[in-house]
C-alpha positions as a printed NumPy array, in Angstrom:
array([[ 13.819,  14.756, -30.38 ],
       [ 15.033,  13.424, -27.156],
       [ 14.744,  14.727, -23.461],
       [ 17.386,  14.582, -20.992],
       [ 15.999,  13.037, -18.23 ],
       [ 18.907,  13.038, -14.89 ],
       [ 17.064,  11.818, -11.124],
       [ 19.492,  11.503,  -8.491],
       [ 18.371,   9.302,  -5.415],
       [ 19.816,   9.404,  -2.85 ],
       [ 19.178,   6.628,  -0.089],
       [ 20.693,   6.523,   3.487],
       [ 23.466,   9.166,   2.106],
       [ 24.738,   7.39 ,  -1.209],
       [ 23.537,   8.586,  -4.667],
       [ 22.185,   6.28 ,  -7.353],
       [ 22.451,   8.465, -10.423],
       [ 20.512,   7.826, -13.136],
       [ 21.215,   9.849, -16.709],
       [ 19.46 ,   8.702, -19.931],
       [ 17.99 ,   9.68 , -22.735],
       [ 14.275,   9.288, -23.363],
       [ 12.597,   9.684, -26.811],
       [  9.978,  12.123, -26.382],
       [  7.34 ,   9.426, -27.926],
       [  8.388,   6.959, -25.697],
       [  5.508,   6.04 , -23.339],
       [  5.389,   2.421, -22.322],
       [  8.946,   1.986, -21.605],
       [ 10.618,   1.855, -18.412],
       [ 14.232,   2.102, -17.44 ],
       [ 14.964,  -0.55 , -15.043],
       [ 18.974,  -1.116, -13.272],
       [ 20.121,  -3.792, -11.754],
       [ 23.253,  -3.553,  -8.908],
       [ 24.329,  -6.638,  -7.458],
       [ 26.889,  -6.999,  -5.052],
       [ 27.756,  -2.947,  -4.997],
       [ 26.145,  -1.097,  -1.718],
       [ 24.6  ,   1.757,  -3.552],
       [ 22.085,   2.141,  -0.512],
       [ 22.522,   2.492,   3.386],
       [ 20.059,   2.929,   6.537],
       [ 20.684,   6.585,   8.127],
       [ 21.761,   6.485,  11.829],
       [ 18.605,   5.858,  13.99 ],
       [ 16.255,   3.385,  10.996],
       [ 17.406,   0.212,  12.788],
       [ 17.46 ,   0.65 ,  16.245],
       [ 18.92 ,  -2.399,  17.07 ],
       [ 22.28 ,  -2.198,  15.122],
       [ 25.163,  -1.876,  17.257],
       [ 26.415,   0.634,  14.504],
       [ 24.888,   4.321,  12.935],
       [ 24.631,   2.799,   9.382],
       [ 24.4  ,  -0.616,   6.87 ],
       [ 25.198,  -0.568,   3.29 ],
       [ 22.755,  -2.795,   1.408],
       [ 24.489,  -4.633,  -1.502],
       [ 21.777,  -5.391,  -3.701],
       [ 19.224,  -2.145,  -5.667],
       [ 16.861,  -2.363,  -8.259],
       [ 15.794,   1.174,  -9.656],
       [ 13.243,   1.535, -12.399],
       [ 12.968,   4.978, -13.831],
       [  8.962,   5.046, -14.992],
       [  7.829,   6.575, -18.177],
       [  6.904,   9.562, -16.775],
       [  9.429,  10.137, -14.749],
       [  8.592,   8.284, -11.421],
       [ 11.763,   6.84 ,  -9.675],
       [ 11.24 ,   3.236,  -7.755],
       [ 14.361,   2.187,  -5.5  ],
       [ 13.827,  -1.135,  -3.759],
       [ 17.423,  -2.237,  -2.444],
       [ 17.466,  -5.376,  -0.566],
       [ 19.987,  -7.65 ,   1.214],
       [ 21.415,  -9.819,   4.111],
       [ 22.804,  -7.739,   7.082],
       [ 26.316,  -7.688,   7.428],
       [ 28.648, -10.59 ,   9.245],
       [ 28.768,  -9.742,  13.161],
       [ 25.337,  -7.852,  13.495],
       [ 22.765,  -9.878,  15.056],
       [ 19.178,  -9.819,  13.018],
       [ 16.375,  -8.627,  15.462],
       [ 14.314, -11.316,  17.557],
       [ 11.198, -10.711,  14.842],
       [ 10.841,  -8.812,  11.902],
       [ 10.908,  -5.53 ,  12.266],
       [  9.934,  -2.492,   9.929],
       [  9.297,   1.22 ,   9.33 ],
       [  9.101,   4.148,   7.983],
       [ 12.261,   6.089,   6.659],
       [ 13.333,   9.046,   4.729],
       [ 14.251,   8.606,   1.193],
       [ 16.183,  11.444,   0.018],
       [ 16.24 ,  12.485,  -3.869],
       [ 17.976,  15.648,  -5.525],
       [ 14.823,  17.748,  -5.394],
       [ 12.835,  16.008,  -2.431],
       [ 12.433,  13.554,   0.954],
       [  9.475,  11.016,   0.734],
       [  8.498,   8.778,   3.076],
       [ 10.592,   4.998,   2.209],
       [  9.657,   1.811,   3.942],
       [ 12.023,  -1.217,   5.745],
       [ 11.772,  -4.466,   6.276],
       [ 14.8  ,  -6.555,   8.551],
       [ 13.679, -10.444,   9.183],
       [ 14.697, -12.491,  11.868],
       [ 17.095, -14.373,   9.423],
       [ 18.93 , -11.054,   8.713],
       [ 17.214, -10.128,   5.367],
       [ 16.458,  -6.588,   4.595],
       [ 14.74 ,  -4.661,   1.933],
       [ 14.3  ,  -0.78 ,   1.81 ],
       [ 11.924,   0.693,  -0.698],
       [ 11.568,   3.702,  -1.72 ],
       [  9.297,   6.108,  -4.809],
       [  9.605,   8.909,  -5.733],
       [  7.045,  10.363,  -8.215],
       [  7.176,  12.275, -11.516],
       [  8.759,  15.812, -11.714],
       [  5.778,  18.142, -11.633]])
């Protein structure tokens, strides 16, 4: 009647973990979680060359767990007290690590100190 569906993302080296059960009809529905104000995401060592220090937690994630099984991560933020935001925005490309693969995620850090790292990861072949 039901699949178990468990992704585990895992973002800058801290796991979002996502275990639910899907009803094998279901086929419109997505699974969407919201974190505020709990850093389940960090840059690795080397995304932000400009940080005085190897790693940032990001407070803020949004992960939607698709219908078929895609995983969406978009975790977004203000950098931390102390660490000065780059002259102009700056992005790139990171890894994205999940339990079963490494795509290619994408960052964003403004001038005012915003970031927002996104990451998908598609369906389970």
């Amino acid at each position: 009647m039901t699949n178990r569906l468990v992704r585990a993302t895992v973002i800058g080296g801290v796991g979002v973990v996502l275990a639910t059960a899907v009803p094998a009809t279901a086929q419109a529905a997505a699974v969407v979680i919201r974190n505020r104000q709990v850093v389940d995401c960090y840059t690795e060592a080397g995304n932000l060359p400009f940080l005085p220090v190897p790693e940032v937690g990001i407070e803020n994630s949004t992960v939607v767990l698709t219908p078929r099984g895609g995983l969406n991560v978009t975790c977004f933020g203000q950098l931390p007290e102390g660490i000065s935001p780059p002259a102009k925005t700056y992005q790139a490309w990171v890894p994205c690590h999940s339990d079963t693969d490494v795509v290619q995620g994408h960052i964003v850090v403004t001038a005012s100190g915003r970031v927002t790292m996104t990451c998908h990861f598609p369906p389970p072949a």
